[in-house]
C-alpha positions in Angstrom: 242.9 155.2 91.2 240.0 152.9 92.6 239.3 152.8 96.3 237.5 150.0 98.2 236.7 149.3 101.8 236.8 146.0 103.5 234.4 146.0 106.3 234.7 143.3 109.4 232.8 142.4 112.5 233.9 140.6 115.3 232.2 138.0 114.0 234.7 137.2 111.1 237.6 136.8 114.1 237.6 132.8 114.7 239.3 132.9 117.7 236.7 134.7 119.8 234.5 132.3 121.0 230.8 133.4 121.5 231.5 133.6 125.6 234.8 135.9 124.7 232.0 137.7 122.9 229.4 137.9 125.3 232.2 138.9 128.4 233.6 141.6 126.1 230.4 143.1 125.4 229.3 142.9 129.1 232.3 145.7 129.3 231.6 147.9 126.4 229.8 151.2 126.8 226.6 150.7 124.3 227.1 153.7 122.5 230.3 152.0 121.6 229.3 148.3 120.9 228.8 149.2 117.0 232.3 150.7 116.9 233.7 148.3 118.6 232.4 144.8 117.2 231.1 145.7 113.7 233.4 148.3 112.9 231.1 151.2 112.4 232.4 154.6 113.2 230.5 156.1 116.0 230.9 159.9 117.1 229.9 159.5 120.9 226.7 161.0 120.8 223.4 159.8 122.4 222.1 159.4 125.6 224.8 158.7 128.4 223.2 155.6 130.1 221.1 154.3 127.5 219.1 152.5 129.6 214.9 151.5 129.9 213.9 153.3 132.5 211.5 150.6 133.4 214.8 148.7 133.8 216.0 151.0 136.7 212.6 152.4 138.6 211.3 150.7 141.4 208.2 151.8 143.4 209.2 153.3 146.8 209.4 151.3 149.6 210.4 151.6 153.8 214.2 150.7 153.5 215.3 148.1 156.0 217.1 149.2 159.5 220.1 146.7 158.6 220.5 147.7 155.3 223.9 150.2 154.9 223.6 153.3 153.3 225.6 156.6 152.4 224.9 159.2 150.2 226.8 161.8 147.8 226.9 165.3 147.2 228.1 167.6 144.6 228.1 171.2 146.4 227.5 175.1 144.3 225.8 177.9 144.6 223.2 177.6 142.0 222.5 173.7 142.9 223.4 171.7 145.6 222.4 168.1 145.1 222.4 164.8 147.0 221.8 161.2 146.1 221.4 158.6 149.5 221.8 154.9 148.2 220.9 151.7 150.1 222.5 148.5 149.6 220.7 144.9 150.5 223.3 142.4 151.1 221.2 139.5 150.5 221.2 140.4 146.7 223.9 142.9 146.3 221.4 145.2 144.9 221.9 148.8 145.5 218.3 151.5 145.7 218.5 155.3 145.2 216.3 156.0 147.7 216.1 160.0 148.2 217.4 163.0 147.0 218.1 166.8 148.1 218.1 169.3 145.1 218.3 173.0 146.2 219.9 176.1 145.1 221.4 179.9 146.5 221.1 178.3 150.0 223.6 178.9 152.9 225.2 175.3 154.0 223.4 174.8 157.4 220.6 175.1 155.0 221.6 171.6 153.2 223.6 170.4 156.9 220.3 170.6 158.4 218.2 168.7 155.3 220.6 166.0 154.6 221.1 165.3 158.8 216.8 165.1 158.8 217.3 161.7 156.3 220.2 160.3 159.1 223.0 162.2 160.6 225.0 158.9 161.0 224.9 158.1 157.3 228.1 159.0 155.6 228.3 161.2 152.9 231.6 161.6 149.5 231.3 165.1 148.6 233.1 166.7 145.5 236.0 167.0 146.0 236.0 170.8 145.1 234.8 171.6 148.4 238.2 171.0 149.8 238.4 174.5 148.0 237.4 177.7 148.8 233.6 178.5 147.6 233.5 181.3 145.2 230.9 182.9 147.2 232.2 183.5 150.7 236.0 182.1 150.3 235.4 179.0 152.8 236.2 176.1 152.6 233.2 174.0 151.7 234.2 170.4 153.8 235.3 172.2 156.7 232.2 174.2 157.2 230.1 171.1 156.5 231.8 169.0 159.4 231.6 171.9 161.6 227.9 171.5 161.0 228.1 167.6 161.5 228.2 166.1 158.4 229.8 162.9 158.2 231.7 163.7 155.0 234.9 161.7 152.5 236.2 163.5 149.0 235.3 161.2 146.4 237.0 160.3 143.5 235.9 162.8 141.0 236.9 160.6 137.4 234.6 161.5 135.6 234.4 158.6 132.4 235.3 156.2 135.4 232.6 157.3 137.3 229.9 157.0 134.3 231.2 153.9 132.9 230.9 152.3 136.7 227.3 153.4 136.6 226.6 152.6 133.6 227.5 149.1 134.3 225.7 148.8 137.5 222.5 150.3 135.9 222.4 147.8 133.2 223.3 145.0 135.0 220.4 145.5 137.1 222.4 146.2 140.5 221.2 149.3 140.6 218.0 150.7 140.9 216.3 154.4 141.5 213.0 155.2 143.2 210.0 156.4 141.5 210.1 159.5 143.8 213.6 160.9 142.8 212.2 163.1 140.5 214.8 165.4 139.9 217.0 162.3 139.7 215.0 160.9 136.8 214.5 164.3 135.0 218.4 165.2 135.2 218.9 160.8 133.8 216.6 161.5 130.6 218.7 164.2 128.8 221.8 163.7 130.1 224.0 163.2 126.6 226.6 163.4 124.9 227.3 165.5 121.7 228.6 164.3 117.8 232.5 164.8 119.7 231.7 162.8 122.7 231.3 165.5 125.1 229.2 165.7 128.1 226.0 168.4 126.8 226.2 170.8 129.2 227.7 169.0 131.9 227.9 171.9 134.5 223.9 171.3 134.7 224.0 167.9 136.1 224.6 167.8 139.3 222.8 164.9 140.8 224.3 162.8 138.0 227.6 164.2 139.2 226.5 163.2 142.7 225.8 159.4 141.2 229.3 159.1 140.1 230.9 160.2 143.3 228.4 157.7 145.2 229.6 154.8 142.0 233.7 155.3 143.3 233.2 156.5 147.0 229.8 156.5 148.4 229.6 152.4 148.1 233.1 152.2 149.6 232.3 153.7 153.0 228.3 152.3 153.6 227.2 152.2 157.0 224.3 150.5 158.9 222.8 152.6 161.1 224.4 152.2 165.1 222.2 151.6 167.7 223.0 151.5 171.8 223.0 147.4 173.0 220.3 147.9 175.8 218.4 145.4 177.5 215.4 146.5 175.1 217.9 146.4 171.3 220.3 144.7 170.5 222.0 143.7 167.2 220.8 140.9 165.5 222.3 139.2 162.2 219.5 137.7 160.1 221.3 134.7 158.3 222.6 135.9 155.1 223.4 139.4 156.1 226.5 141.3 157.3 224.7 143.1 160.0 221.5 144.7 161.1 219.2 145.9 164.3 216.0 144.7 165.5 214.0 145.4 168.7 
């Protein structure tokens, strides 16, 4: 008995119209896009956020008092890591601004190191440290408020969380400083294997920390509180939620 196979792409549908197209693809992962439109078979493999890195680094620059910010943290022993964001409202544009990426330290270690970049800033931790550590048997989020962090679980979906990033670090709303370092090193082999699996995914913890920042650490932004004295006062610049000048 003969075989055959009959190939078609999107392109052979007549009722998508080229904007169909164009929305569509807006929402497919790329490693998908050939599977997806044309058909091919694709085994999940490749980088994660396939992405110019030209695209996504900026040069560092002083982040604006009236700009809100929050940051995320995935919590272990071996690696501790944090990711602060900053969001300008004018643009909508979001800036990974600074990181914290440290191992086999005690928590007031990281309190005290995360509180230095802004104690008021909130902060969506893994949601593990509602847990107890496997260190010491506490309970991670409790002993972090207890040392004044301002701290929400974040959702912890993983293909969620990467998909949502993904789409903001295409789409250009979201951008990373040249001086996250760890950040960038962590972005360049993070991968997936032939089955679609994360490669090593327990090594990736500020990637980890850039989802929970995607789902929660947008959600609760703040812009920094200041006292209304006769000497600073809140002003809104036109165009923007909120801010403080002196």
């Amino acid at each position: 008995m003969s075989k055959f196979v009959v190939s078609a792409t999107w392109d052979d549908v007549p009722h998508l119209s080229e904007e169909v197209k164009r929305e569509l693809l807006a929402g497919i992962p790329p490693y998908q896009r050939d599977a997806r439109t044309k058909g091919v078979p694709q085994l999940g493999s490749g980088a994660i956020y396939p992405v110019p890195e030209t695209d996504i680094i900026v040069d560092d620059f002083e982040i604006p008092l009236y700009w809100p910010r929050s940051y995320a943290m995935d919590v272990g022993w071996n690696k501790t890591a944090n990711i602060w964001g900053a969001r300008n409202n004018q643009t909508g544009q979001i800036f990974l601004y600074s990181e914290h990426y440290r191992g086999k330290e005690e928590p007031v270690i990281h309190a005290e190191a995360i509180k230095a970049r802004g104690a008021w800033i909130p902060g969506a931790i893994d949601p593990a440290a509602m847990g107890s550590s496997q260190r010491d048997g506490k309970q991670l989020m409790s002993e972090y408020r207890k040392l004044g962090l301002n701290l929400t679980p974040a959702q912890n979906a993983v293909e969620a969380g990467i998909y949502k990033t993904w789409q903001m670090l295409s789409s250009g709303q979201l951008k990373v400083f040249r001086s996250c370092r760890a950040w960038l090193n962590e972005f360049r082999t993070y991968q997936r294997d032939k089955d679609g699996k994360i490669i090593d995914d327990h090594k990736y913890h500020l990637m980890a920390a850039t989802r929970y920042f995607a789902l929660t650490g947008i959600e609760i932004m703040k812009i920094k509180p200041f006292p209304q004295t006769e000497e600073q006062r809140y002003v809104v610049p036109s165009g923007i939620d909120g801010g403080w000048m002196g």
